[in-house]
N, C-alpha and C positions, 0 to 999 in steps of 0.2 A: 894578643893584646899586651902592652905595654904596661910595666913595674912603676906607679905611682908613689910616691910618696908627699901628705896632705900633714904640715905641722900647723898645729890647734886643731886636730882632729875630731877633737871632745868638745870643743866648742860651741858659740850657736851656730857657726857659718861652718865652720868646719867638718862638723858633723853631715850635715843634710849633704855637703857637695862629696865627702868619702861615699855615702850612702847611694849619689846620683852614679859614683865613676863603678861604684861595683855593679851595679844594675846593668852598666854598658860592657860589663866583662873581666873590666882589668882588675890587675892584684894591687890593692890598697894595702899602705902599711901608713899607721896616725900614730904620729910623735906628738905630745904632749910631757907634760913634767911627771906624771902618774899614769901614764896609761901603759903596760907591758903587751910586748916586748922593747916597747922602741920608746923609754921612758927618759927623758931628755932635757934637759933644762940649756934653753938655745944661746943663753945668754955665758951658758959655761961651754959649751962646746967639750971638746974629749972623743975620746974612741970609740964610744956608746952614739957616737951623730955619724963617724964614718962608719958603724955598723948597720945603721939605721938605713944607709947611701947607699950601701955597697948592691950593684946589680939596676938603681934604681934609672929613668928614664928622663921621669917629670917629676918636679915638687909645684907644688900646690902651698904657698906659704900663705896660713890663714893666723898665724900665731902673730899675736899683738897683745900691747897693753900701755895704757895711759902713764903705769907707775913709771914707765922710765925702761929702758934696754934692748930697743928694738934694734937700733942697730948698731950693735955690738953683737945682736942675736942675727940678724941679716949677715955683719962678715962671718959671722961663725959658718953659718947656712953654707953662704957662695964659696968659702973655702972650702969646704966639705963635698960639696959638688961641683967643684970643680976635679980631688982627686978623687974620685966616684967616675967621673968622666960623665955622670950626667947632662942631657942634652938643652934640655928645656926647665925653665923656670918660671910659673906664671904669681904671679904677687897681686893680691886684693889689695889696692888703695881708696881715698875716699875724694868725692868730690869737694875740690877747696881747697888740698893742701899748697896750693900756688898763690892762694887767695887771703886766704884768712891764717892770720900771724898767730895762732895759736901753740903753745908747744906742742901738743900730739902730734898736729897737723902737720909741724915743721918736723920732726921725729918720721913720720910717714913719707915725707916728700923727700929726707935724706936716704931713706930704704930705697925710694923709688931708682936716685940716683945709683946708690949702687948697685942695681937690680942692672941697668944700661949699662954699665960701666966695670961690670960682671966676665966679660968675656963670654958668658952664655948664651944660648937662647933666651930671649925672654919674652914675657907677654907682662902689661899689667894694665888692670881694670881697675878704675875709679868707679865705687859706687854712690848715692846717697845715702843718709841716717835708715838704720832699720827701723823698721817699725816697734820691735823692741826694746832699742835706745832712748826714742821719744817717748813710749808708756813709760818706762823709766824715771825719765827726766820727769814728766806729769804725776808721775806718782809720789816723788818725793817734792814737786813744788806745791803739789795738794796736801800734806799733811798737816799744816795750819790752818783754824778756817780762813782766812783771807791768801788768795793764791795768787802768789807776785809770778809777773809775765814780763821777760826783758820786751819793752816797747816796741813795734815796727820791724820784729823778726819773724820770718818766715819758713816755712822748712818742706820736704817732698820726701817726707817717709817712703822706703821701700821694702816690697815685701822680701826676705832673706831666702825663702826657697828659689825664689828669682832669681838671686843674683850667684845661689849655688848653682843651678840649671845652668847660665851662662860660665861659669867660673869649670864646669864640667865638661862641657862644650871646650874650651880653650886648650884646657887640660888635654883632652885628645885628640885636637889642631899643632899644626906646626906654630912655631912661635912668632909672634905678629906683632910684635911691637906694642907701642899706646894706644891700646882700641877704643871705640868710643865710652863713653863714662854711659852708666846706666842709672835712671835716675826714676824715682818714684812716678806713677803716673799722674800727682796731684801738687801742686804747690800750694800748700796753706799759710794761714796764718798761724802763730803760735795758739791764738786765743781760739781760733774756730776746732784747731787739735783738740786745747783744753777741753773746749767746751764739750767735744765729743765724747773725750775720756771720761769726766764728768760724770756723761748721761748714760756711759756702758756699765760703769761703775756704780751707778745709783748715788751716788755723791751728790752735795750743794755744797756749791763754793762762791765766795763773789773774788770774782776778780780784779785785776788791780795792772795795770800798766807800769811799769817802770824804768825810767830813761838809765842807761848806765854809762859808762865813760871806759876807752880806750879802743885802742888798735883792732884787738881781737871783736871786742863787739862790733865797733863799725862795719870790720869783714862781714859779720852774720846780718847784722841790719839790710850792709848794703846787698845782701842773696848770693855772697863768695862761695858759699858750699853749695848751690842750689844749680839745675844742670834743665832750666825749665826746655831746651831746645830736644834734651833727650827724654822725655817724660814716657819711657819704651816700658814701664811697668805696667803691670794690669791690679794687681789687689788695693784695693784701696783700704785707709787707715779705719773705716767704719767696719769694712768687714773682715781685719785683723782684729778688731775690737770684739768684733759677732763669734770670731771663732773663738776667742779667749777668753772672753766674760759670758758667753751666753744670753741668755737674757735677766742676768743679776741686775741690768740697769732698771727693766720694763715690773721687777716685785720693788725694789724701793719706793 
């Protein structure tokens, strides 16, 4: 079995797919900014990322963040394995960074570029929103009682053990290029999400539509992240809700 290396390890995505690749055999090593031995901060790069490389096969780059640096943390990465002589590079993207003008999204779709353009193997996968992301997002639009909903947006939550499975799969596949994008099994509305969240949560809220203005909205209005041709998931957002709230909505 082949020498993995999976950055965001400790993560939410991270974590389950290190977890899927050792179950299949190989030797997982998770880079993170805090996790030892392979304790890394991507965005600095240094001799602690080619130590982390040295012998490895495949990376798994599950490391991201909104605040800014992903790629600066990407050249770091592909520098790093290239003198590593690693073969294969597979990279988690999201569905819409082509579509929706948002910064992460543009931030994500320039990794992508350098991912191709890498000289490596490469593999990368667009997902849709976790299921995690949107309770998120629902949890802090619900902390007022009136819960503002941007108008005519849509979304296809997916489940994260999902998209680990497939992400672990690729991982010990040759490198394949842009494979199909994997997308929740459901396309909601924001409000019907809401509503559900709501009712797992024991919560009353009224809700409130709100039109918003720009680029980046329009993308989400018009279903730029949304992949309804690949709807290849199976969990649906009711019963991420069941396993995570239990039935705290059914005593309220």
């Amino acid at each position: 079995m082949s020498t993995i290396l999976v950055t965001g390890g400790t993560g939410t995505l991270g974590r389950p797919v290190t977890e899927r690749l050792r179950e299949r055999g190989h030797e997982v090593r998770v880079l993170s900014r805090r996790a030892q031995p392979y304790a890394v901060d991507l965005r600095e790069g240094g001799p602690a990322l080619d130590a982390a490389l040295e012998g490895v096969d495949t990376v798994v780059h599950c490391a991201s963040t909104p605040r800014g640096g992903d790629e600066r943390a990407a050249a770091n990465l592909i520098a790093a394995a290239r003198r590593a002589g690693t073969r294969h590079l597979v990279y988690i993207s999201i569905v819409g960074v082509d579509r929706v003008p948002m910064g992460y999204y543009r931030a994500k779709l320039a990794v992508e570029r350098l991912v191709e353009e890498s000289g490596l193997g490469w593999t990368v996968l667009r997902a849709t929103q976790f299921h995690e992301l949107v309770t998120e997002l629902l949890r802090m639009l619900s902390k007022p009682p009136v819960m503002p909903l941007p108008a005519g947006v849509s979304d296809q939550p997916v489940e994260v053990a999902e998209v680990a499975d497939r992400l672990a799969e690729l991982a010990a596949g040759e490198p394949a290029g842009r494979v199909p994008d994997l997308g929740g099994p459901e396309v909601r509305t924001l409000e019907s999400l809401a509503r559900a969240y709501l009712t797992a949560t024991g919560r009353r809220r009224a809700l409130v539509r709100v039109p918003l203005a720009g680029k980046t909205y329009r993308g989400f209005r018009t279903g730029g992240h949304l992949a309804p041709e690949r709807a290849v998931g199976e969990r649906t957002f009711e019963e991420y809700l069941a396993g995570r709230f239990g039935d705290r909505g059914r005593r309220a």
